[in-house]
C-alpha positions as CSV (number, residue, x, y, z in Angstrom):
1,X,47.4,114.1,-15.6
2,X,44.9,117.0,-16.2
3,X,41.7,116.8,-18.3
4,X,38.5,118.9,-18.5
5,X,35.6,118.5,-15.9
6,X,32.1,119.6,-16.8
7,X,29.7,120.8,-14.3
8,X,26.4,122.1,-15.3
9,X,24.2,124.3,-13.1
10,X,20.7,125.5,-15.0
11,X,20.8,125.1,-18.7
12,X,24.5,126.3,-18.6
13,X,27.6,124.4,-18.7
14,X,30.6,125.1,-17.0
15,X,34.5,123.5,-17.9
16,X,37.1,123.3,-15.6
17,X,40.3,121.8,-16.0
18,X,41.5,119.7,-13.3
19,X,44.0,117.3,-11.9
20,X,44.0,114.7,-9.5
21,X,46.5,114.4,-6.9
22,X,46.5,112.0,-3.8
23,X,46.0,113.9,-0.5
24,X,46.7,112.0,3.1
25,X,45.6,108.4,0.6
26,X,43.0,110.3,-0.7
27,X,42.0,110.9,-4.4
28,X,41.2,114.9,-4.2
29,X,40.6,116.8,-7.9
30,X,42.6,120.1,-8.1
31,X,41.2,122.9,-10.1
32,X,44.0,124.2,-12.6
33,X,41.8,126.5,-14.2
34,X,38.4,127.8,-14.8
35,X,37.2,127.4,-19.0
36,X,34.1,129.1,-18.2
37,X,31.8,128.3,-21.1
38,X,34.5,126.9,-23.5
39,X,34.8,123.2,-23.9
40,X,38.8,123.1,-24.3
41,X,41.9,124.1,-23.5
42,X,42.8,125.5,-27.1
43,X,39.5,127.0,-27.7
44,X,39.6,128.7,-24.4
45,X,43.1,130.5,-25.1
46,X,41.9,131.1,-28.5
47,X,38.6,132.8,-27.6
48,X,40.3,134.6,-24.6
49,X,43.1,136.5,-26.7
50,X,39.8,137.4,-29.3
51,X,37.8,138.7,-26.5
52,X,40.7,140.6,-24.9
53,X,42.1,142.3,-28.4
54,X,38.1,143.4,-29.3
55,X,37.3,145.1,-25.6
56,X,40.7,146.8,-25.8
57,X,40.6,147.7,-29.6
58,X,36.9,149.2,-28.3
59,X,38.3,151.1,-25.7
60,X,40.7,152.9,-28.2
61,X,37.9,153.4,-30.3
62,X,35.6,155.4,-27.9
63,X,38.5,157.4,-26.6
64,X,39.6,158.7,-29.9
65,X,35.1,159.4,-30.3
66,X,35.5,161.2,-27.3
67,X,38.6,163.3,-27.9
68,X,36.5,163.7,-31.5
69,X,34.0,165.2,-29.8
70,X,35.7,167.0,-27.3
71,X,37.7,169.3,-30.3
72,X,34.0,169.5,-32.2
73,X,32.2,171.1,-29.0
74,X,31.1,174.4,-28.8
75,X,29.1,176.5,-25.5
76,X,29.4,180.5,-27.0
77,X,31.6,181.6,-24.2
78,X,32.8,178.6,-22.2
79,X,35.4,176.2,-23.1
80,X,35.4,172.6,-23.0
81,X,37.3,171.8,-19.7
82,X,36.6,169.0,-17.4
83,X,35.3,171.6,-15.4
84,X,32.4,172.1,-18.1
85,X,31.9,168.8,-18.9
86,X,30.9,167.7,-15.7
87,X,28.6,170.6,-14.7
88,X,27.2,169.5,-18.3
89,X,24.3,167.3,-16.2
90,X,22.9,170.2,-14.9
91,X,21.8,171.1,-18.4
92,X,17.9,171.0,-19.1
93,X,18.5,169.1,-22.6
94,X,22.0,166.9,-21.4
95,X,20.9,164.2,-23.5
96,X,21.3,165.9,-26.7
97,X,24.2,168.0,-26.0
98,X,27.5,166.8,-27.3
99,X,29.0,166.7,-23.6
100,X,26.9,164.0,-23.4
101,X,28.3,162.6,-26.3
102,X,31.4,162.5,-24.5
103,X,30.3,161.6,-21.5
104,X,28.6,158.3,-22.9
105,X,32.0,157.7,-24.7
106,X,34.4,157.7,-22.0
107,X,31.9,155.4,-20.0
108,X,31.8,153.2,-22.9
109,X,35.8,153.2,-23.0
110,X,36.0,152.3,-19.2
111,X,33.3,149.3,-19.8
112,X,35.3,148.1,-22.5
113,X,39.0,148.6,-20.6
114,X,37.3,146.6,-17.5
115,X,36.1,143.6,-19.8
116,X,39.8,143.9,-21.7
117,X,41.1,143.6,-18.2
118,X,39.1,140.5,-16.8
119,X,39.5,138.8,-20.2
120,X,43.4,139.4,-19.9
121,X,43.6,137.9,-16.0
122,X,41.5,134.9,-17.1
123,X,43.6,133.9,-20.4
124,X,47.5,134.9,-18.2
125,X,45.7,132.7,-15.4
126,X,45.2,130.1,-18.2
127,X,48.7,130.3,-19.3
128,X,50.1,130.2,-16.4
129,X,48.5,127.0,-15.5
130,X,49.4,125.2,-18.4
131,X,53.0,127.0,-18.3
132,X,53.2,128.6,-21.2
């Protein structure tokens, strides 16, 4: 039988859920999976596939700002190749130029993609424990 163990360290409180199984005539408690902050199972899933559709939705978002940008941008002679964008830091002003723009974007993107990515492992985790 598995139910949800509470553990608090600080002023946070962390869920696990857990089952106990009989080791060697021993009563040892088996982590199934980690909650984190959420206080059930179904709120858990729930709030895992939210989190995990926003990051990735985000990520889609800042590369289409990025390719946005990339078609706006304009240096007189040079065009806007990966090769310009990165020598773009050695500008004077890089903070107001639009290959920062870009820059800030695509860093955005990949922040978002790795929080999609965690968010995904924890809820197909979940799932998988629960066999679902």
């Amino acid at each position: 039988m598995s139910f949800v163990r509470i553990k608090r360290q600080g002023w946070r409180t962390y869920h696990y859920l857990v089952r106990n199984e009989r080791v060697e005539g021993r009563v040892r408690q088996r982590v199934i999976a980690y909650l984190g902050e959420f206080e059930s199972v179904e709120v858990a899933l729930h709030r895992l596939d939210f989190l995990y559709r926003v990051h990735h939705g985000n990520a889609q978002d800042e590369r289409e700002r990025a390719e946005q940008w990339r078609k706006k941008i304009w240096w007189g002679f040079l065009k806007p190749t990966k090769y310009d964008l990165s020598n773009a830091y050695k500008m004077a002003d890089f903070k107001n130029t639009k290959a920062a723009k870009i820059q800030k974007a695509l860093k955005n993107a990949k922040d978002h993609d790795r929080l999609a990515a965690h968010y995904l492992k924890r809820l197909t985790t979940l799932k998988k424990a629960l066999k679902i």
